[in-house]
VEXDRENDO-875331 format. One record per atom (N, C-alpha, C): x, y, z. Coordinates in steps of 0.2 Angstrom, whole numbers, plus 5000, padded with zeros to 4 digits. Layout:
REM VEXDRENDO-875331
XYZ/...
END
This chain:
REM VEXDRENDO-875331
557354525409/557854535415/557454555421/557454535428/557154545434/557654605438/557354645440/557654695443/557654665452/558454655453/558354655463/558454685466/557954705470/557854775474/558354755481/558954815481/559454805488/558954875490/558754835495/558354895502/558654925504/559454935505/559954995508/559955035502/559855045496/560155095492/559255165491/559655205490/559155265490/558455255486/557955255489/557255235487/557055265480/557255325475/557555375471/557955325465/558555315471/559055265466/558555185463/558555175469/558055115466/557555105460/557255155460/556755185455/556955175447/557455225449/557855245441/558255175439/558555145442/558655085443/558355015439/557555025440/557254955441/556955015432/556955085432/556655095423/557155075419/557955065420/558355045417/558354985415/558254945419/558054865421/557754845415/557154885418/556154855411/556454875405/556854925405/557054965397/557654945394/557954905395/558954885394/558854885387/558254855382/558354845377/558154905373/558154965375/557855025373/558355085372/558555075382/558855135382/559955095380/560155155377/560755155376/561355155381/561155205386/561555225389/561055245398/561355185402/560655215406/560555275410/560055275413/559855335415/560255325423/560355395426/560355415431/559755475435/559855475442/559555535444/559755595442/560055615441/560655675434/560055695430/559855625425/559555635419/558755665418/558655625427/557855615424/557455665431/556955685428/556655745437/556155695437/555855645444/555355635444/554555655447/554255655444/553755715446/553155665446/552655715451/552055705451/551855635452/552055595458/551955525461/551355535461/550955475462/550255475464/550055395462/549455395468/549255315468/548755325462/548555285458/548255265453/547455255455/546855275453/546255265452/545955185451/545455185455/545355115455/545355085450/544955115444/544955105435/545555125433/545955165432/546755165431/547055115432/546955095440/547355015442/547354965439/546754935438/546354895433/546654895427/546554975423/546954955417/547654945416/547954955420/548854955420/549054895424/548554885427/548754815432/549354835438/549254905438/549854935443/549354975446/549855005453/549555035459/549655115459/550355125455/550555195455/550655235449/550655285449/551055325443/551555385444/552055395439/552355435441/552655465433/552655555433/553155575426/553555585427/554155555421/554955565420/554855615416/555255665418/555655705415/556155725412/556355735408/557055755403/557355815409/557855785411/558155855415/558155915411/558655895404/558755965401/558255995394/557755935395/557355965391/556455945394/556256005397/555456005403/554855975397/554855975392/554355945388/554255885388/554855845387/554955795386/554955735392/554355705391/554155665399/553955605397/553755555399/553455505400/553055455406/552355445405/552055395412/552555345411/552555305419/552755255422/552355235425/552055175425/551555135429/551955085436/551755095441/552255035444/551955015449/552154945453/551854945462/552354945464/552154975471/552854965477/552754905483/553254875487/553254825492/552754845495/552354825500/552154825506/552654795511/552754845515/553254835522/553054765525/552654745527/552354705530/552554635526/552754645521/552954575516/553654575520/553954615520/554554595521/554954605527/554654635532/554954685540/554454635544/554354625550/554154635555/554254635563/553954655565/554154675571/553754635576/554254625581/553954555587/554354585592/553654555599/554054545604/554654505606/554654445602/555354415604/556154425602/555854485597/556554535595/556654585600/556154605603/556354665609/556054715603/555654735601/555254785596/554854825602/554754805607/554054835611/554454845617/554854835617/555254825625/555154905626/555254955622/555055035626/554355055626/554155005623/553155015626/552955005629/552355055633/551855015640/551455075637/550955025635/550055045634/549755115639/550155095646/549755145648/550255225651/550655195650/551155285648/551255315642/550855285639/551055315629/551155385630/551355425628/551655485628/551555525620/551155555618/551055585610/551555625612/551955655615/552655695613/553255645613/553255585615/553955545618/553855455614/553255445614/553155385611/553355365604/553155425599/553255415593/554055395591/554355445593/555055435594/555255395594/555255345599/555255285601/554955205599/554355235595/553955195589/554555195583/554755235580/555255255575/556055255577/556355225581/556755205581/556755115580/556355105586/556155025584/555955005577/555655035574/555555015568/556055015564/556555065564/557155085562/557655025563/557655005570/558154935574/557654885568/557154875569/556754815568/557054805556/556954865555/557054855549/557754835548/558254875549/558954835549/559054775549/558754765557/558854675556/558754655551/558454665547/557854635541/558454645534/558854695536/559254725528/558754795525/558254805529/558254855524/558654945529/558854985525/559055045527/558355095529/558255125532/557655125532/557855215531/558355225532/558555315532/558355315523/558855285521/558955255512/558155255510/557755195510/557255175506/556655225507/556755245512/555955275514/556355375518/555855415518/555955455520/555255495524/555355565528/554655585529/554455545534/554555515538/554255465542/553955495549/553455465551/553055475557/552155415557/552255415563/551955355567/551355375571/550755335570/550255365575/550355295580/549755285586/549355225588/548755255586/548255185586/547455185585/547255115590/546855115591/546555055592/545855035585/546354975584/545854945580/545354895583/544654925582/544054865585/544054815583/544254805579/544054725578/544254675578/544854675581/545454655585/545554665591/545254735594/545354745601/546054755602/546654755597/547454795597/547454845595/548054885599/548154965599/548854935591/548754975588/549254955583/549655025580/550255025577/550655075576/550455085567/550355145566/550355135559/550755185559/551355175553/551955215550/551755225544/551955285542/551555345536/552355365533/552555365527/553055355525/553255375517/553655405515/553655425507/554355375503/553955345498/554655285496/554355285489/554955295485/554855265479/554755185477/554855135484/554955075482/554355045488/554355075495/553855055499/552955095500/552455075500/551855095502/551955135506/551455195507/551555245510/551355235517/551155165518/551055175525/551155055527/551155085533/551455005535/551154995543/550754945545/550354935551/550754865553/550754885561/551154825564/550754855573/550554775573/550154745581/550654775586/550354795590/550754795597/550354745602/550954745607/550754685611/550054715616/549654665618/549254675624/549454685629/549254725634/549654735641/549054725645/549254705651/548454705657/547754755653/548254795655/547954845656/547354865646/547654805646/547254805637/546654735636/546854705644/546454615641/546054645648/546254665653/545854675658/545454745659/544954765656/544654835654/544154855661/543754805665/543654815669/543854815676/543954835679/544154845684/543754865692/543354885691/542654885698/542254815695/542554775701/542154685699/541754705705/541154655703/540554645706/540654615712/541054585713/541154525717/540654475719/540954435723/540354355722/539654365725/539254325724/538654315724/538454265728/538254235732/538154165736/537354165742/537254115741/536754115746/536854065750/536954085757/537254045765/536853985761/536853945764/536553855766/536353875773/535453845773/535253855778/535253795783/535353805788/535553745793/534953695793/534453675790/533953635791/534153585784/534653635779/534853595771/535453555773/535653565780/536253525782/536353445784/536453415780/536553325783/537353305787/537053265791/537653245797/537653175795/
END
């Protein structure tokens, strides 16, 4: 049986969810978040990865009884598979490269993203929590890009999305040399 992730439902919920899912033929009666404490998330070791053919780990917990636990091996989506964000939605329309503001930008970076992902179907309050946003400029691209850093039981902990070029991004120099010419001397002149 395939488990379908609804992106509105709690990142938490989903989790316990999709263990029901892999286990239908196991567990009796399934689990809730009631049942189970989830502990100790953590991404997997490169050799870890490799053995389990997964990215992540996490231990269940027996609510009423601390002893009683089990590994889960698992990947989460990358955002980027499934969200994006473009100029032709109006995603940038509160950006300009050159007033970014580290007190006011980010705000503003994290609503968008929030508009941008609805559109998409995902809940972005629901699947993910903790949220916040830097800019960087990536070299080797020459774009200032947004990376979102994020806590999800179902999404990667972080998600990068281009933002657009402004002048002020394509055009870097600004003291031009101006032109260079040498007259034509009157004796090179034909009548």
């Amino acid at each position: 049986m395939t488990y379908a992730l609804d992106m509105t439902k709690a990142h938490r919920q989903s989790f316990i969810e999709l263990v029901n899912t892999d286990n239908a033929a196991t567990i009796g009666t399934s689990l809730s978040l009631a049942d189970v404490l989830i502990r100790d998330e953590r991404a997997l070791t490169t050799e870890e990865a490799a053995e389990k053919s997964r990215e992540f780990g996490v231990t269940l917990e027996n609510a009423v009884y601390a002893p009683d636990t089990v590994e889960v091996f698992f990947n989460k989506v990358a955002l980027e598979d499934v969200m994006e964000m473009t100029i032709d939605d109006g995603d940038f329309d509160w950006y300009d490269a050159d007033a970014w503001d580290d007190a006011t930008s980010p705000a503003q970076a994290l609503a968008a993203f929030a508009a941008a992902a609805t559109r998409q179907g995902i809940d972005s309050t629901a699947a993910m929590e903790s949220m916040a946003v830097t800019r960087y400029l990536d070299n080797t691209t020459n774009h200032q890009r947004l990376k979102f850093t994020l806590t999800s039981m179902v999404f990667q902990a972080t998600a990068e999305f281009e933002l657009p070029k402004q002048f002020s991004d394509v055009v870097t120099v600004t003291q031009l040399n101006g032109f260079d010419y040498s007259a034509i001397a009157a004796e090179d002149v034909v009548y």
